[in-house]
N, C-alpha and C positions, 0 to 999 in steps of 0.2 A: 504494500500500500504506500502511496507516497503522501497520502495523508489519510486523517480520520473518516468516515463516513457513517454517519448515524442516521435513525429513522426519524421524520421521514428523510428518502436518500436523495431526491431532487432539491431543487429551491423550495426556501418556504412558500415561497407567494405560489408555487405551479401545484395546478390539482389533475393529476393524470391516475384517475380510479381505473379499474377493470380492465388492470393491466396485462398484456399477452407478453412474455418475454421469448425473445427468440436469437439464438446464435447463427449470425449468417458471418463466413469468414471471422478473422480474428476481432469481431466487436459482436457485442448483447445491445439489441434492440426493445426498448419499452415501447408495445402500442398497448394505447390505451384510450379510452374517452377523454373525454376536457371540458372537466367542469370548469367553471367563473370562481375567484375566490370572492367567499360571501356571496354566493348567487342563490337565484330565487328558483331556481327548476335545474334536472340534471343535463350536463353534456351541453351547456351553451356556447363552447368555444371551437372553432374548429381545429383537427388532429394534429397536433404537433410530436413529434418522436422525439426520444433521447436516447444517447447510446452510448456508449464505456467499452473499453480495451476488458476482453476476457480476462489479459493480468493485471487489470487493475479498475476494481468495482466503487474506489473513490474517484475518480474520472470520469462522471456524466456532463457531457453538452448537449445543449438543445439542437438538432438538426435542423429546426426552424417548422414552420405549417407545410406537411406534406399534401393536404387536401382542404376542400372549402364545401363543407355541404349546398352551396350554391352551384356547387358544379353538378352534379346528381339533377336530369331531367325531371324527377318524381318533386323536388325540394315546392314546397309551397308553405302557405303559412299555418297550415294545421300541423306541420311535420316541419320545421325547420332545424331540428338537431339532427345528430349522426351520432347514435348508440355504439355500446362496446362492442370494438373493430376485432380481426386478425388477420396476419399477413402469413404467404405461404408463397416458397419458388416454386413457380410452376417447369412442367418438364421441358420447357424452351430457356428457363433460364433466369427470366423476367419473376418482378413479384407483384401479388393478388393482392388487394385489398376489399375484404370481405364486411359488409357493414350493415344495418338499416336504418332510416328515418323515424322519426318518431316527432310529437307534440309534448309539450309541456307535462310536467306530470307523468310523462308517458302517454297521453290520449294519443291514440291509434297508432303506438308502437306496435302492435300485435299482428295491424291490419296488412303490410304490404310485404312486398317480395324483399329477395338479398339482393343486395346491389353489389356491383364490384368495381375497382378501379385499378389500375396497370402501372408499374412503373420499371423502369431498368434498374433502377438500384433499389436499397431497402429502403434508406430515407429521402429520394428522390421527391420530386413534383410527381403525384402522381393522379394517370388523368382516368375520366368517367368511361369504362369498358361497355357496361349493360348491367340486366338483371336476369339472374338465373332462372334459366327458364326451360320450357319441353323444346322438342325437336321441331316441332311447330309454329316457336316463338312464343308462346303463351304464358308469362309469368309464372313461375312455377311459385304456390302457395299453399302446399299441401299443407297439413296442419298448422304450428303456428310459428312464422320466419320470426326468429327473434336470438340475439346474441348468437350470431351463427360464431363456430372455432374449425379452424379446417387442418389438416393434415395431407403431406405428398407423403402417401404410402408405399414408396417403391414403387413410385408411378402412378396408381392410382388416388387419382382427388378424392378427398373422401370430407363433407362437409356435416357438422354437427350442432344441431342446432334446436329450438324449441323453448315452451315452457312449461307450468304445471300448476293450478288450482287444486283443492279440493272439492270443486262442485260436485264433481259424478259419483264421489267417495263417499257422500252425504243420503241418508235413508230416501228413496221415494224420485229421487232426484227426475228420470224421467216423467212424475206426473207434477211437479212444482214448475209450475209457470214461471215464477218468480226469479228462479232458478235460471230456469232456461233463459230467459231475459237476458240474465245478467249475462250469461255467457256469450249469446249471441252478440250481445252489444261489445263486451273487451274485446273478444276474439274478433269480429268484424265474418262470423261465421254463418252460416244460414241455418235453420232448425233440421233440415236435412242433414248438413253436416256432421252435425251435434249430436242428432240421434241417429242418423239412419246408416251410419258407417259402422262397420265388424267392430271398432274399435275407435278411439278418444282422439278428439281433433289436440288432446295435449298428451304432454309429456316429453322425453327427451329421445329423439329424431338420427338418422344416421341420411346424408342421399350421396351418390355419385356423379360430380360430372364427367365432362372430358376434356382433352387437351385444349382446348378452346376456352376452360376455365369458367362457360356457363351454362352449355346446355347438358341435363340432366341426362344419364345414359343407364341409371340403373334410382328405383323410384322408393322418395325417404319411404325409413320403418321404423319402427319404434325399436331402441336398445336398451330399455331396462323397462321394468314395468311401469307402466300408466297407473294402474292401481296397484296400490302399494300393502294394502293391509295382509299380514301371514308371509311378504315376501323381506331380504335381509333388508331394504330400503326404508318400512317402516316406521323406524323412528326420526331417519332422517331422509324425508322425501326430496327428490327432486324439482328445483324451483326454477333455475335459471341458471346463465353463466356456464353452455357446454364447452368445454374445453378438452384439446387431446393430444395425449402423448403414445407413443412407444417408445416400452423402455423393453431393449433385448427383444424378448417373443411375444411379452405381454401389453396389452393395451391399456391405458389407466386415464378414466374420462371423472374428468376433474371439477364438480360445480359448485354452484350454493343452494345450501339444501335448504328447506321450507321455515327453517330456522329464522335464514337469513339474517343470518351472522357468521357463517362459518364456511371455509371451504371443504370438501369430504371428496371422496375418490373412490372409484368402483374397479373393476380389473376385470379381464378376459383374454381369453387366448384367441377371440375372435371380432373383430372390427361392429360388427354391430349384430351382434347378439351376446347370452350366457354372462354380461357381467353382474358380478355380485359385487355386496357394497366392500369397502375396505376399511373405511375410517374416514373421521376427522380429520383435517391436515392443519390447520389452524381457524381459531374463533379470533375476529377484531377484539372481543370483550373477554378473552380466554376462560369463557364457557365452556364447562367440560375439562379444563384442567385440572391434575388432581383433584377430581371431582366438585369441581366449582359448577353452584346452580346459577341459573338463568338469572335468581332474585340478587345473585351477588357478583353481576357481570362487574370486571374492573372498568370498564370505560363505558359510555353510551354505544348503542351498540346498534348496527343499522349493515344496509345492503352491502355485499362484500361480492369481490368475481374477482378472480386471478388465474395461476398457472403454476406450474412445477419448469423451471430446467436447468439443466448441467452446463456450468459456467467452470470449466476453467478445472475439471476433475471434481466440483461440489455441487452437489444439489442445493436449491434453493425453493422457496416458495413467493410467490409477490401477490401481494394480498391488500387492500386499501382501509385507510381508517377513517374515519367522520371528524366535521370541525364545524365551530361556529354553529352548534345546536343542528345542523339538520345532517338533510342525504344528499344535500347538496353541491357539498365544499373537500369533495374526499381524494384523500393527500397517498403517493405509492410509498408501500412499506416492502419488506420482504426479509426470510427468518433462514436461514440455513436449516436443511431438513436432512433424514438420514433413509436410505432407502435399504430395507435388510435383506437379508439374503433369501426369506422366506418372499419377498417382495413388500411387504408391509411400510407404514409410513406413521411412524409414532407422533400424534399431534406435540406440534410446538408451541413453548409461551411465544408472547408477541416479547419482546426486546427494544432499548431503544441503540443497542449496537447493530444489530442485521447484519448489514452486507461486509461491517466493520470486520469481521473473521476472528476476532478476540474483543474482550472489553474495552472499552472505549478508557483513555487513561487519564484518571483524577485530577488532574492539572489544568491550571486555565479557566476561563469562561466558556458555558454551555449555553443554548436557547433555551428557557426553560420550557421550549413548544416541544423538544424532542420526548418530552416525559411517555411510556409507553403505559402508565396506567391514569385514569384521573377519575377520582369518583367521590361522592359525597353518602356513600353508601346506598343509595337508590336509585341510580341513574336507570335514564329511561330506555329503551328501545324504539329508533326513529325510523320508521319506514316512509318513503314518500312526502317528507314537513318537516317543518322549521319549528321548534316550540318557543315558546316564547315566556315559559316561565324560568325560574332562573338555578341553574345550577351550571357545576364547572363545565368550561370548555375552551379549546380551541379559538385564537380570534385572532381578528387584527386590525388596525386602523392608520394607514397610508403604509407608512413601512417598520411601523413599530409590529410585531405577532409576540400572542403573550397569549399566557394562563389567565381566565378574567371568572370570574361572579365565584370567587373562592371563599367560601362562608367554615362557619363552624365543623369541625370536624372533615371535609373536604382532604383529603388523600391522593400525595401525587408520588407516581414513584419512577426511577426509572432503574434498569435492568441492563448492561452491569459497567461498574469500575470497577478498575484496575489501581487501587489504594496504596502510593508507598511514602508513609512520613508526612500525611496529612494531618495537619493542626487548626485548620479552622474552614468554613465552611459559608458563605454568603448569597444575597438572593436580593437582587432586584426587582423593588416591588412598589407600587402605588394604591390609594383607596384610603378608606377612612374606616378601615381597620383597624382594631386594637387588640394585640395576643399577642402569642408564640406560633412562630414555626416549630416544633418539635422536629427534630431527625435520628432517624433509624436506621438499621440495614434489613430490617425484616418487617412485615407487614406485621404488628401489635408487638413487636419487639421492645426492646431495650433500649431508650433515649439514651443516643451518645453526648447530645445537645442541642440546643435551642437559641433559634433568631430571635428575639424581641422583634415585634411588628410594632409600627407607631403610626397615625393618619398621617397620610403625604399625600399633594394634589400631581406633585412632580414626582418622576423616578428617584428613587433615592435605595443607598447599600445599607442594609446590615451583615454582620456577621456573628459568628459564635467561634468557640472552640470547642473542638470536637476530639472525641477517644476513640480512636477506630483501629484494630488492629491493619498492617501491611496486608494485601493479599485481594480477591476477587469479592468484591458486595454489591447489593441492589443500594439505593439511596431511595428513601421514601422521608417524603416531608408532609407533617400533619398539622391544618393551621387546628388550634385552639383560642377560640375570642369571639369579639362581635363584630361587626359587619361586613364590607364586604373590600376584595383584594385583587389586586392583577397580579400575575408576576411574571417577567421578563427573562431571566437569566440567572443562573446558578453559577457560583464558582467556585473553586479548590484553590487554598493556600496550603 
């Protein structure tokens, strides 16, 4: 490393959710959506890439806006974003960009076909190819185009895609009108389609093109079950965010499950069919860690879509977190994962070192935005909104980003320094606060020491001294006082 790199691993100000990472030659490509910092709906920026030297994962620059959703023929003003992309070389050499439109909110993200766009290099201008379609030309919209992930399988395209509700799962559901409504109307489906087909206009989809990169040559089918109840999926159903790898023989289709929070991974020895589930690979609110429940998510916890890949001889996972109260503002993170020999993939904590390969080293000034845990012990789960009442998060205001609306008991932690001969400890902080920082290395641990907080209208430092043995720790800060606090920056003396 030629220097540090912490989560999140872009700039602060850049929000690149629903990231696909992919090694073309010697650099790793982040495609991803692009959300607005502080915006009001998802995906309102168009596609910009970053990329970094496989040997060196502190090295990302922006490539700049590879695409313009105004370039896409379909682009109008009920669909003017460009939902979570991925890119694939096709067998000419050239690369794919695989995407679709959507409205605000998502309104009639459901509705249209994949769109693709071409370009000669990876981070290249790349321009409006068409929409995948039949041999005919006819749109192809079999079940429901949404978050497509694609794969060159030894030649063959193989595109993955879909979503998944619980309507059909629900008692009676064929005679509830109500029901069907609802369906018809997200899906942009007709009551034929709904009911009169062998099987569910949802779930998670496999189709084929050809070398032409859009027309369909072999026709989608469902790869894991539509209905989930008695099968391994059950408790973590299929939601969105298909993604795919082969790793060696096996196939491992990577999403977010109904949770939506987390990413999980299914496995097979065949491209679209027999996968069973495998696991969790990481939760944004490490749900499920050591058995942590849902009521005691560390962070607010909302829409997550990533991928798994091998950079450099290490697997990784790149996964997004939430800011600024909503689903709106979601920042790339990514955890080092271990893939075992049975093929298994043991869920990871979230970090705020990542891609760093060791802990980040105790010395210096930190953002105190890189924290990987923030909670006030109730944090909410944010699907689709901004809330508006008040608890910790993520923020920023021109070029200041900071921790803000930090009240009583409010918990921040971050995961891990590398401690040698540290003696005091400091935090940058504003509000009209009054209390303690307390600091720990364990979450209800043993106070090493404490900030005095005081009202400030301006930024201002305190510090403490601190007892910490030399060696590897988390650093967790807990305000204790009244009202309410930002904080900026953390440092080590």
């Amino acid at each position: 490393m030629k220097q540090q790199v912490f989560n999140p691993f872009l700039p602060l100000y850049e929000c690149i959710p629903d990231g696909e990472p992919h090694v073309f030659g010697d650099r790793v490509y982040l495609f991803g959506s692009h959300d607005k910092e502080g915006g009001e709906t998802f995906c309102m920026l168009d596609y910009v890439v970053y990329s970094a030297p496989v040997e060196d994962l502190s090295d990302w620059r922006c490539e700049g806006t590879i695409y313009s959703a105004k370039q896409d023929p379909l682009y109008c003003d009920e669909r003017p974003y460009m939902y979570a992309p991925d890119v694939v070389r096709g067998n000419d050499g050239r690369y794919y960009l695989y995407y679709c439109l959507s409205g605000s909110f998502g309104h009639g993200g459901y509705h249209g076909p994949i769109s693709v766009a071409v370009c000669d290099t990876p981070a290249g201008k790349y321009e409006y190819l068409g929409v995948v379609r039949y041999p005919d030309g006819t749109p192809m919209k079999k079940y429901v185009c949404f978050d497509p992930g694609v794969i060159n399988d030894n030649g063959t395209i193989r595109i993955y895609y879909g979503t998944q509700y619980d309507y059909e799962e629900q008692p009676g559901f064929a005679e509830n009108e109500e029901k069907i409504q609802q369906e018809m109307q997200m899906f942009g489906k007709s009551r034929e389609e709904i009911l009169g087909t062998p099987d569910s206009v949802m779930g998670a989809v496999m189709a084929i093109v050809g070398d032409d990169m859009l027309t369909v040559t072999e026709e989608p089918r469902h790869i894991i079950p539509y209905r989930v109840k008695g099968t391994s999926f059950e408790a973590h159903p299929f939601f969105e965010a298909s993604s795919i790898r082969k790793i060696g023989d096996t196939y491992y289709f990577i999403y977010s499950s109904q949770q939506n929070h987390e990413l999980c991974y299914a496995t097979s020895r065949y491209p679209d069919r027999d996968f069973v589930f495998g696991g969790t690979i990481v939760s944004n609110g490490d749900v499920g860690m050591n058995g942590r429940s849902s009521a005691d998510r560390l962070n607010m916890t909302g829409t997550t879509h990533g991928s798994v890949e091998l950079i450099g001889g290490q697997w990784y996972v790149f996964y997004h977190r939430l800011t600024h109260k909503s689903d709106y503002s979601r920042q790339a993170c990514a955890e080092r994962i271990t893939i075992a020999e049975d093929g298994s993939i043991a869920q990871v904590e979230i970090t705020s070192c990542g891609l760093n390969g060791k802990p980040l080293e105790a010395k210096g000034s930190y953002p105190a935005v890189i924290a990987c845990n923030i909670t006030n012990g109730h944090m909410p789960h944010g699907s689709n909104s901004i809330y508006t009442d008040s608890f910790p998060n993520v923020n920023h205001d021109g070029n200041d980003r900071y921790i803000t609306e930090i009240c009583d008991g409010t918990l921040i932690g971050y995961k891990y320094f590398q401690f040698e001969d540290v003696r005091s400890i400091s935090a940058t902080f504003r509000g009209d606060a009054q209390g303690v920082l307390e600091i720990s290395t364990e979450i209800g641990g043993e106070k090493i020491g404490e900030i005095t907080i005081s009202p400030s209208e301006s930024w201002m430092d305190a510090d403490a001294s601190v007892s910490v043995e030399n060696g590897v720790h988390a650093l967790y800060l807990t305000f204790k006082g009244t009202g309410l606090m930002d904080l900026s920056a953390i440092a080590f003396m």
